[in-house]
TORDRENDO-462230 format. One line per 10 residues: their letters; for each residue x, y, z of N, C-alpha, C. Coordinates in pm, whole numbers. Each point is the difference from the previous one (the first is absolute). Example, Ala and Ser with C-alpha at 12.3 -4.5 7.8 and 13.67 -1.06 7.14 Angstrom:
2
as) 1319,-569,780,-89,119,0,90,120,0; -35,105,-72,82,119,6,-77,109,73;
***
This chain:
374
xxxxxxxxxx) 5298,6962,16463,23,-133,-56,-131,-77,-6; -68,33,94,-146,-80,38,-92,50,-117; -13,102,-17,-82,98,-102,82,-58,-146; 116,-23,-30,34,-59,-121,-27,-102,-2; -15,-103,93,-45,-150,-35,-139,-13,-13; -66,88,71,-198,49,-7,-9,25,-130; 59,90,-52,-32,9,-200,79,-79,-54; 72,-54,1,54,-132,-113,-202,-112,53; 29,10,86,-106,-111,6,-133,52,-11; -46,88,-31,-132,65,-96,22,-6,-130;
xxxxxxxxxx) 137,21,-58,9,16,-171,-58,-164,-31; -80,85,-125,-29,-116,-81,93,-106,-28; -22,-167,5,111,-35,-54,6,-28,-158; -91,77,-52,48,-33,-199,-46,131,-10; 124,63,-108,-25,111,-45,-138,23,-114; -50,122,-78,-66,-3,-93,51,-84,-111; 115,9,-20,45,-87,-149,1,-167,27; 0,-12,158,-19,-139,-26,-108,-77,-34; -68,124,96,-200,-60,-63,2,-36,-89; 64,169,-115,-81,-31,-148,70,-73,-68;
xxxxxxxxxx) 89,-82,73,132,-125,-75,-103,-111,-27; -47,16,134,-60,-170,67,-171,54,-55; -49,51,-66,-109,36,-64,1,-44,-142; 150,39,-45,0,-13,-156,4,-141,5; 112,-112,82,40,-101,-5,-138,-130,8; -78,104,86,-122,-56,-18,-93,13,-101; 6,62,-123,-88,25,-74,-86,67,48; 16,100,47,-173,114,59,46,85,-30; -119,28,-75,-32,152,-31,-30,103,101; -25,-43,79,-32,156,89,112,-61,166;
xxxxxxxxxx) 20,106,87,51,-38,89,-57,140,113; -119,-84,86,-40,107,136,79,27,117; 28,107,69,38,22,139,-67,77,40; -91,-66,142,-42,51,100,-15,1,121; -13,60,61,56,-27,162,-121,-71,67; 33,-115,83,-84,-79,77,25,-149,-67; 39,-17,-105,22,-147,-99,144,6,-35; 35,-118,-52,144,1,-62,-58,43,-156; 128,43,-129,27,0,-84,-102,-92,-64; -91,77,-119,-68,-123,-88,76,13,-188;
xxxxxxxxxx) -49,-70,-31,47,-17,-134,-119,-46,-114; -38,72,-94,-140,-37,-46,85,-91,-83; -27,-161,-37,46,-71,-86,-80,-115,-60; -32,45,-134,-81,-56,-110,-147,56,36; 4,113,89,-170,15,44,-7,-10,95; 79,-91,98,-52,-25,164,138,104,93; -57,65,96,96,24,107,23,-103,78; 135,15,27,88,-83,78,119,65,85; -40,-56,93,124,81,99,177,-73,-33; 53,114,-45,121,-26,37,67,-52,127;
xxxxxxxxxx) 155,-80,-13,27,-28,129,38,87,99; -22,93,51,47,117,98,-98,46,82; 69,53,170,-71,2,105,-131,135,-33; -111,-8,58,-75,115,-23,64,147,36; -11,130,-138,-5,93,-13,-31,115,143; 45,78,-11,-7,121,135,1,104,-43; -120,105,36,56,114,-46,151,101,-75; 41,-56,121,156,47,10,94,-61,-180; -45,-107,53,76,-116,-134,-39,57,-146; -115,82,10,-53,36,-130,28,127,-3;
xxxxxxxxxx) 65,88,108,45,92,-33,149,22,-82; 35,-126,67,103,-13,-44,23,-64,-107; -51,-78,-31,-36,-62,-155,-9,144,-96; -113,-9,3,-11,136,-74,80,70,-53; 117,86,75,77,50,31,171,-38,-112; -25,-145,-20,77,-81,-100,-54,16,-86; -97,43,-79,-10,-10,-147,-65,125,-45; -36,152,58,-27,104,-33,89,117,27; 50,108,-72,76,43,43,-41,146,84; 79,98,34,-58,84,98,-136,50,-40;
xxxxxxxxxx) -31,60,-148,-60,70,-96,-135,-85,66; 24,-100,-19,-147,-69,-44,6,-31,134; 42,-6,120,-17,-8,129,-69,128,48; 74,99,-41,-112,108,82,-146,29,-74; -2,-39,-140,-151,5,-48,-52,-127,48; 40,-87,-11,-84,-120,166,-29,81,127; 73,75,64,-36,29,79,-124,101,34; -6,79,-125,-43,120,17,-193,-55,-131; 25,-86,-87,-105,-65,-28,-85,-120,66; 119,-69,67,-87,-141,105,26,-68,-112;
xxxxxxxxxx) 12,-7,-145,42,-97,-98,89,29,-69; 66,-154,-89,101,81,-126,-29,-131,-86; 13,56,-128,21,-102,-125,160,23,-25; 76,-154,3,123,56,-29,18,-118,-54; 194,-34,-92,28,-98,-60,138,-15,71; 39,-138,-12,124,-35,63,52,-107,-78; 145,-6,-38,87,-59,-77,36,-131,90; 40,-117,-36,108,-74,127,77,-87,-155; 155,58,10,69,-40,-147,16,-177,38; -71,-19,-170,0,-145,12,-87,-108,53;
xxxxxxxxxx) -97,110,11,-122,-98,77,-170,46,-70; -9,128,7,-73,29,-35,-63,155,29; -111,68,-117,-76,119,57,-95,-15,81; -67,137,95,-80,-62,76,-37,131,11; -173,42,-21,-83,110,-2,-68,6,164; 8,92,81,-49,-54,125,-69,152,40; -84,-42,150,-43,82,2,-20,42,172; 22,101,64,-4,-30,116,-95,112,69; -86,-67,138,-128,71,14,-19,-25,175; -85,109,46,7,0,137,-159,-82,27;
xxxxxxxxxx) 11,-136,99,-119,-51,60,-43,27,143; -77,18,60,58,-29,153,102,114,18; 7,73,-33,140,121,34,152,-110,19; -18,-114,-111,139,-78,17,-6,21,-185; 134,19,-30,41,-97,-166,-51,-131,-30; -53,17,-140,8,-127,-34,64,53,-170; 32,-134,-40,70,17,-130,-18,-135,-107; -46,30,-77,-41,-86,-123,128,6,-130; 62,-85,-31,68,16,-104,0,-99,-125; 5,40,-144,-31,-114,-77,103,-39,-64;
xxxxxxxxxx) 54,-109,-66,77,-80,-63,18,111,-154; 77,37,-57,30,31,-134,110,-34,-105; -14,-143,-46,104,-50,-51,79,106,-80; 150,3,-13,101,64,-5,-39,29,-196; -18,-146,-83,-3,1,-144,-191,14,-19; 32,123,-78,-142,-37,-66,-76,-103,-52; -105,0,28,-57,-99,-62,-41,-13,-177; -33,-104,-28,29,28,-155,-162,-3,-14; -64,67,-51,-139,-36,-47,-18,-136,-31; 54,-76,-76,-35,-127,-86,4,-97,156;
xxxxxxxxxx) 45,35,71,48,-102,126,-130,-21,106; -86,132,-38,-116,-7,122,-97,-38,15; -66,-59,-134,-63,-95,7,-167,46,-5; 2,120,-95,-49,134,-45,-86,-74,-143; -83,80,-23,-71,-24,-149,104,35,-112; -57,-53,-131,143,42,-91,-1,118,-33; -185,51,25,-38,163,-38,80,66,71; 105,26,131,97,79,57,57,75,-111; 93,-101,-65,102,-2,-99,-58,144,-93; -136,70,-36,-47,-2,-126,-31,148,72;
xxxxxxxxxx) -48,-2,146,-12,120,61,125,95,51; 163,-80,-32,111,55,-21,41,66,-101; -97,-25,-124,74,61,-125,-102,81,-44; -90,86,79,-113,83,21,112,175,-52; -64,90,-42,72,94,-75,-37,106,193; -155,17,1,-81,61,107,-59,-36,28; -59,68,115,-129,-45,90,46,-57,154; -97,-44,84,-2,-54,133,-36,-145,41; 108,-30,30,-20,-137,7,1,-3,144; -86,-116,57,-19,12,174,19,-162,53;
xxxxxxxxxx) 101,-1,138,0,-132,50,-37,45,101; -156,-104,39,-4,22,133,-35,-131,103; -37,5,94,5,-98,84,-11,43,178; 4,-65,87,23,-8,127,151,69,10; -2,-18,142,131,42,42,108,-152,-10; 129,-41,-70,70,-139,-10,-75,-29,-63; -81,66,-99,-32,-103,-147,103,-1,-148; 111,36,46,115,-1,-111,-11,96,-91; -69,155,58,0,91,-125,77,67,5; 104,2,88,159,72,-82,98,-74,-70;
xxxxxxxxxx) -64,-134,26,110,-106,-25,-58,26,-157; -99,-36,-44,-91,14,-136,49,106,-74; -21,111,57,94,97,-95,155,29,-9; 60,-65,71,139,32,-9,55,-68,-121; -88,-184,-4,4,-66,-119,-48,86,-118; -130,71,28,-10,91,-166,106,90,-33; 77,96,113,89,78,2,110,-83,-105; 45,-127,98,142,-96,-85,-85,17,-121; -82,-76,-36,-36,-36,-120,62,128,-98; -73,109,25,-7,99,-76,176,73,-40;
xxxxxxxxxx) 52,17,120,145,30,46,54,-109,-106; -33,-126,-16,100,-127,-87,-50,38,-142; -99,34,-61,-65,19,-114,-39,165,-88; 30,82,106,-33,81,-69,112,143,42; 14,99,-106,67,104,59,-86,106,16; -75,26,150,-17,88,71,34,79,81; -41,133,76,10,38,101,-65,-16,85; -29,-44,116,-65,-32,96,59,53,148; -59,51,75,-60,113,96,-63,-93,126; 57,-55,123,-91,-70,67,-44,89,108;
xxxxxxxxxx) -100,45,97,3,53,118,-80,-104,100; 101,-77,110,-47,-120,95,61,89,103; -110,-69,103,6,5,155,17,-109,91; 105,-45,2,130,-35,-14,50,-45,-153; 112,36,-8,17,-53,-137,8,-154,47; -19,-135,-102,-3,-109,24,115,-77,-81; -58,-33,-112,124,-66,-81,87,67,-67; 121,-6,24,119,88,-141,8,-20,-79; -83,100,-112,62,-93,-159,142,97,-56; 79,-91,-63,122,55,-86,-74,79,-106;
xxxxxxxxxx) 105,70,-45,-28,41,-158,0,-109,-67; -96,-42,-112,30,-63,-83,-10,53,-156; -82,-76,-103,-52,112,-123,-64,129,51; -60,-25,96,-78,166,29,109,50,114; -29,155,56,48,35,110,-118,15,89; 45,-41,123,-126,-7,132,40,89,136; -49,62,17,14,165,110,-100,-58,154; 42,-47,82,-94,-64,76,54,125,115; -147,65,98,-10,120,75,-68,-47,98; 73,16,124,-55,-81,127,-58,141,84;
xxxxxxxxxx) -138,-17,36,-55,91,59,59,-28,156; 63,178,27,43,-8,105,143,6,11; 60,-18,-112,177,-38,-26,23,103,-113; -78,-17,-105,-2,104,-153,-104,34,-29; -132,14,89,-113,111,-40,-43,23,116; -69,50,34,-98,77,143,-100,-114,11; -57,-23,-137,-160,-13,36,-1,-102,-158; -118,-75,14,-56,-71,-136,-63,135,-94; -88,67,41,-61,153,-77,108,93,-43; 120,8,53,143,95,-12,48,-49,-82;
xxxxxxxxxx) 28,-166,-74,91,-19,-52,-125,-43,-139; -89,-9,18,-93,-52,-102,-44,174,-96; 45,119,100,-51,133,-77,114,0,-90; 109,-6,3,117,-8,-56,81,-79,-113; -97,-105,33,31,-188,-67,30,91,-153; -154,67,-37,-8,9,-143,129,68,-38; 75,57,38,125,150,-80,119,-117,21; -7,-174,86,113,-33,-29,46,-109,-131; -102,40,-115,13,-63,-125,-54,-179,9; -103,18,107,-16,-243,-3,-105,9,-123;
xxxxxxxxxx) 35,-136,-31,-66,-80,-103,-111,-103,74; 81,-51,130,-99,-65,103,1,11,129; -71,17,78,-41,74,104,-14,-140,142; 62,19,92,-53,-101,99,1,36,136; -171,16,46,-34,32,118,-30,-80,90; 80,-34,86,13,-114,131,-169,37,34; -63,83,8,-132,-53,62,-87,126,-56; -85,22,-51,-148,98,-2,-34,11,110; 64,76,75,-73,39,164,-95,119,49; -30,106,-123,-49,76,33,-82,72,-96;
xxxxxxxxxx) -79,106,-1,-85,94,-80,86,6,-145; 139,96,78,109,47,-86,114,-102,-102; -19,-90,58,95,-125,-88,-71,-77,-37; -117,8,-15,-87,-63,-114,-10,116,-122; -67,78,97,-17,106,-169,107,14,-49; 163,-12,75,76,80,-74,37,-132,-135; 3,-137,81,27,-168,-116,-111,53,-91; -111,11,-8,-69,-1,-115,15,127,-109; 34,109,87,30,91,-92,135,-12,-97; 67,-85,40,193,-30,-27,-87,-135,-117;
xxxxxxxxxx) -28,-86,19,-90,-135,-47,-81,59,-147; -89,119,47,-81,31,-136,90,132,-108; 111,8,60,99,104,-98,116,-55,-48; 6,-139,-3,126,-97,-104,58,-92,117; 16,35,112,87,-126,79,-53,-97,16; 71,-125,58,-62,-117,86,79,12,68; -184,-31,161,30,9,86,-10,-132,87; 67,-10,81,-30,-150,95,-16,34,142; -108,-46,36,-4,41,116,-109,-109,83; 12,28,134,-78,-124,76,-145,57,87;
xxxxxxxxxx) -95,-73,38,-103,37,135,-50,-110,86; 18,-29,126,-70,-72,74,-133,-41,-13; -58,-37,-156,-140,-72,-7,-6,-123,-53; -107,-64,37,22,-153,-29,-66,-64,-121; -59,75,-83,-41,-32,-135,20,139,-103; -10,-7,-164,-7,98,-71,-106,92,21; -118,-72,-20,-151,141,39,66,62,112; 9,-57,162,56,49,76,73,123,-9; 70,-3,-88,168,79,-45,-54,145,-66; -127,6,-46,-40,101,-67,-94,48,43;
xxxxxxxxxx) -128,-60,106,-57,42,129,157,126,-7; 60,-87,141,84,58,78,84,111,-54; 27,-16,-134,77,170,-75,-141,93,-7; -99,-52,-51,-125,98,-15,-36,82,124; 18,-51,101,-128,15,162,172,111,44; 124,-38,-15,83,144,43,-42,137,-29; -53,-8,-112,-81,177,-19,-89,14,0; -11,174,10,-150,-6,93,-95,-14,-165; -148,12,25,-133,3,-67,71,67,-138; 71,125,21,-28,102,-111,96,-23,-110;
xxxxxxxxxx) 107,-102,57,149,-70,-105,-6,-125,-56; -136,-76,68,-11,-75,-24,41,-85,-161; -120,89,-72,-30,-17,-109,133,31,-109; 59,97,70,151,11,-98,105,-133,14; -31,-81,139,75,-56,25,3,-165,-52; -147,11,-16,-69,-133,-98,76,23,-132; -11,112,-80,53,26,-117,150,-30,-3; 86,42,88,172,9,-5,-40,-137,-3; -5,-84,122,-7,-95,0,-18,-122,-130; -120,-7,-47,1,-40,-99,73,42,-82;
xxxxxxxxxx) 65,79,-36,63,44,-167,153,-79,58; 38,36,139,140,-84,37,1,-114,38; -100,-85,81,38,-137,47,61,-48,-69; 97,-112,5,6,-123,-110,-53,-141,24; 17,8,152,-18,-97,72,0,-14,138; -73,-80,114,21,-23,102,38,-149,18; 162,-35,56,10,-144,61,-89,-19,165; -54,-25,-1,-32,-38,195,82,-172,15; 72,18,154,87,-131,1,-28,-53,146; -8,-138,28,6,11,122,160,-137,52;
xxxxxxxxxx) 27,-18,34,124,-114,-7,-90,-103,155; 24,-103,-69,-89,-100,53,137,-129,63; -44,-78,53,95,-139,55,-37,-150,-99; 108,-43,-31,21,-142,-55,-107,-64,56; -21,-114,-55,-96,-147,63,101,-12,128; 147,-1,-40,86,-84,74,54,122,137; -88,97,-39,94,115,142,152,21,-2; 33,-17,-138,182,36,-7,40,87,-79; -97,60,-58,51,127,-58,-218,71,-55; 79,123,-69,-153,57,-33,-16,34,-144;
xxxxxxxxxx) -92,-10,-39,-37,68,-145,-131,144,-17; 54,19,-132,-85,142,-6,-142,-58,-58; -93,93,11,-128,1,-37,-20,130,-53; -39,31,-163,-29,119,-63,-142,17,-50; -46,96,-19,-131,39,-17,104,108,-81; -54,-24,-166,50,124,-115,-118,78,-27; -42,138,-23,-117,66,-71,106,70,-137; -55,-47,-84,62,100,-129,-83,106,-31; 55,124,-17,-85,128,-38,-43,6,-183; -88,-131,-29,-76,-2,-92,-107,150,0;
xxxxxxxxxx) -65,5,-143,-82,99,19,-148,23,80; -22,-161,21,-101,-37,46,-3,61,140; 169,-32,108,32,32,117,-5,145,23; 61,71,-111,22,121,-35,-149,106,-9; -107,-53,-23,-124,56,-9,-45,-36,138; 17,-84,71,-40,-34,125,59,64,129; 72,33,-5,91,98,64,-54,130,-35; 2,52,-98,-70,102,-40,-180,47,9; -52,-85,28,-135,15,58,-11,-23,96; 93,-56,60,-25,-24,150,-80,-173,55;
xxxxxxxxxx) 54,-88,-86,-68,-140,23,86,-69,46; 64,32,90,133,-129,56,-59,-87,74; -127,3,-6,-36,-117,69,-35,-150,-103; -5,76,-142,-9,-114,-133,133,-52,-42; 122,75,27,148,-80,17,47,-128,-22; -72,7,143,47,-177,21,-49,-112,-138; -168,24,21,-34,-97,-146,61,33,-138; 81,126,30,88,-5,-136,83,-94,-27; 100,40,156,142,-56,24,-36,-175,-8; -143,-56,8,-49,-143,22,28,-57,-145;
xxxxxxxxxx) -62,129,-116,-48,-100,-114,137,88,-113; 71,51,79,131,38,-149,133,-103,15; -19,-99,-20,164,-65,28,11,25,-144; -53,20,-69,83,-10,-142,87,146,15; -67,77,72,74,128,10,148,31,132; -11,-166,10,147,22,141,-80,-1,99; -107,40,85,-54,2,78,-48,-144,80; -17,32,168,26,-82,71,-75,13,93; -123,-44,70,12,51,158,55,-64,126; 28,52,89,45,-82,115,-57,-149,-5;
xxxxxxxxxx) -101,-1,33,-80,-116,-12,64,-95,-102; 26,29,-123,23,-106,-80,165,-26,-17; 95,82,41,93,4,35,111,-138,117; -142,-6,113,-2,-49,109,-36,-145,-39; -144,-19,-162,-30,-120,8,167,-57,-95; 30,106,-100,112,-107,-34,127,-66,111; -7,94,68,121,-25,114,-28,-192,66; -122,-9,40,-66,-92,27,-2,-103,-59; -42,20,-132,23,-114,-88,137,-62,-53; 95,121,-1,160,-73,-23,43,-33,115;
xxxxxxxxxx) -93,-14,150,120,-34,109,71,35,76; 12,148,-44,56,85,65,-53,19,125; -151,37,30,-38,2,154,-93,-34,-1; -46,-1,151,-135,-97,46,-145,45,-77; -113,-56,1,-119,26,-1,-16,90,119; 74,-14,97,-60,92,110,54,146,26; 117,5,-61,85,99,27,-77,109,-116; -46,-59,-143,-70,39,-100,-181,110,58; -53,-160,44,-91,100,123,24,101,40; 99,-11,96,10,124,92,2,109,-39;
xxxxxxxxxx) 75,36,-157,65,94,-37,-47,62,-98; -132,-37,-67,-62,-33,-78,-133,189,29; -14,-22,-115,-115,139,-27,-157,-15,-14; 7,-81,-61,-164,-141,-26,12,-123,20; -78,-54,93,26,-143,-8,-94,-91,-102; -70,11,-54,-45,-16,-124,114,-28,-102; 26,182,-41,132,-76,-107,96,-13,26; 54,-28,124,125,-53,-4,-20,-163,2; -104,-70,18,-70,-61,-1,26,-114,-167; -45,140,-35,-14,-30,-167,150,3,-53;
xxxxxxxxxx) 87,92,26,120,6,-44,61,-146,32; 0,-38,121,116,-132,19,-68,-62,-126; -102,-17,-69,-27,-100,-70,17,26,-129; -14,147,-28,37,54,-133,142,-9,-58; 71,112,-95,173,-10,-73,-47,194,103; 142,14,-50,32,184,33,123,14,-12; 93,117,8,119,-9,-13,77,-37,131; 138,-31,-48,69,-76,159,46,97,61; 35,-32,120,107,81,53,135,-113,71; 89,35,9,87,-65,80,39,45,118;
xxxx) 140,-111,64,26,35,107,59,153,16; 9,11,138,41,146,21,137,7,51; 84,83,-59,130,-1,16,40,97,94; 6,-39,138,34,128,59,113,-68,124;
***
């Protein structure tokens, strides 16, 4: 009897679903558990502790335990991590991820609203719209980690899904947003649930008839070459990388192979880009909600020869002097944000690539962006 009243009084007193109740209710996007602190909740940008007593090993075992099922419990166990997704009906999706610190759990999980987002809603350049009705080629969102680049393409996905009749082929790790059938049909393949591997389901992608291709992340040697090879033989492909500007984005595909592929890889490259978005999602003047910040490169021929010789370091003064061509850089992106109000001079600073021209941007025109709908 003594030993039953000892564990009622260790159990957590809020289950996992209440967290991510009292997460959504709060508007945060992300929601942390780790042992030594209570429950945080990333909201509008800042962590904040939820109301509940600090976390315990134990509590996070047991947490845990509520939202993965055996499958993905013993590859936690046997990896020390897992990327997984969890449903709660009526509230919301949530992409999470769970990892050993300290030989204790900790677990990160993110917010994934239930309805897609609509492209027109995010507050995106109008050039999005124009990189949806693309026949082929590679289009790239990239950014930080919570810079809204799944949210970004799920809107190109709707877009395309509302406007056009395709086939489309997704392979994510976790899958994130559900889209319906709409004019097109959409095949979404969760690594780990319906493929082995991102390289397993990307050797295969080609024999299952897509028109557009969407790779939750370029993570490796093999799922780059394999997007550009799919990209320069009729598809479009969408796909994302953790860099924080366009030059960046093509450094970082170039420097994956060695010396001797190089030069083939400048070539694919160029003949497929279409474009790189880089995004970063920034905070209001007022700290009550956030907006996006885009940096567009269009694969003009100019970009297209530059890539191909190997000058990504002349890029940027492209991406500076083509707005007639859609083009944007962070920097000037950041000064319009500034000038409509949207956020501080300082927040602009911080986030900023040159301080020179961002400098120059608050004072200049560029294209807008709006708020961010998430």
């Amino acid at each position: 009897m003594e030993g039953k009243e000892k564990l009622q009084e260790e159990k957590y007193p809020a289950s996992m679903d209440d967290l991510l109740k009292d997460t959504v209710a709060r508007e945060g996007s992300d929601m942390h558990l780790t042992a030594g602190v209570p429950p945080k909740a990333r909201v509008h940008g800042e962590l904040v502790d939820l109301d509940y007593p600090m976390l315990t090993p134990d509590h996070l075992e047991d947490l845990i335990k509520q939202v993965v099922n055996s499958f993905e419990l013993e590859k936690l166990n046997e990896d020390w991590e897992l990327d997984f997704s969890y449903s709660l009906r009526g509230v919301a999706r949530f992409r999470g991820n769970a990892m050993y610190q300290r030989n204790t759990l900790s677990v990160a999980l993110r917010v994934v609203p239930y309805e897609v987002p609509q492209l027109e809603d995010l507050g995106l350049p109008k050039v999005m719209e124009t990189l949806c009705t693309l026949a082929r080629g590679l289009v790239l969102v990239t950014g930080p980690t919570g810079s809204g680049k799944s949210t970004t393409l799920a809107g190109m996905l709707d877009w395309i899904n509302r406007h056009r009749k395709e086939s489309i082929v997704t392979i994510e790790d976790p899958v994130e947003f559900l889209h319906r059938h709409k004019q097109s049909v959409i095949r979404q393949r969760e690594v780990g649930i319906d493929t082995k591997s991102f390289p397993a389901a990307l050797r295969h992608v080609l024999r299952q008839d897509p028109d557009i291709i969407l790779i939750g992340e370029m993570r490796d040697l093999e799922s780059i070459a394999i997007a550009l090879s799919a990209a320069e033989t009729g598809h479009l492909v969408f796909s994302t990388l953790h860099t924080q500007t366009a030059p960046l984005t093509i450094s970082r595909i170039i420097d994956v192979f060695n010396e001797e592929r190089r030069d083939q890889i400048r070539k694919q490259l160029a003949n497929s880009l279409q474009a790189v978005v880089s995004q970063q999602i920034l905070p209001t003047r007022d700290i009550m909600s956030r907006v996006v910040a885009a940096e567009v490169m269009i694969s003009t021929p100019s970009v297209r020869n530059m890539i191909r010789e190997g000058k990504e370091h002349q890029l940027y003064s492209v991406i500076q002097t083509s707005q007639a061509h859609n083009m944007q850089t962070m920097d000037h992106a950041l000064g319009g944000l500034v000038r409509s109000g949207k956020i501080s001079r300082e927040t602009a600073l911080e986030h900023c690539i040159e301080l020179e021209e961002v400098e120059r941007a608050m004072q200049s025109g560029g294209m807008s962006s709006g708020s961010w709908k998430f």
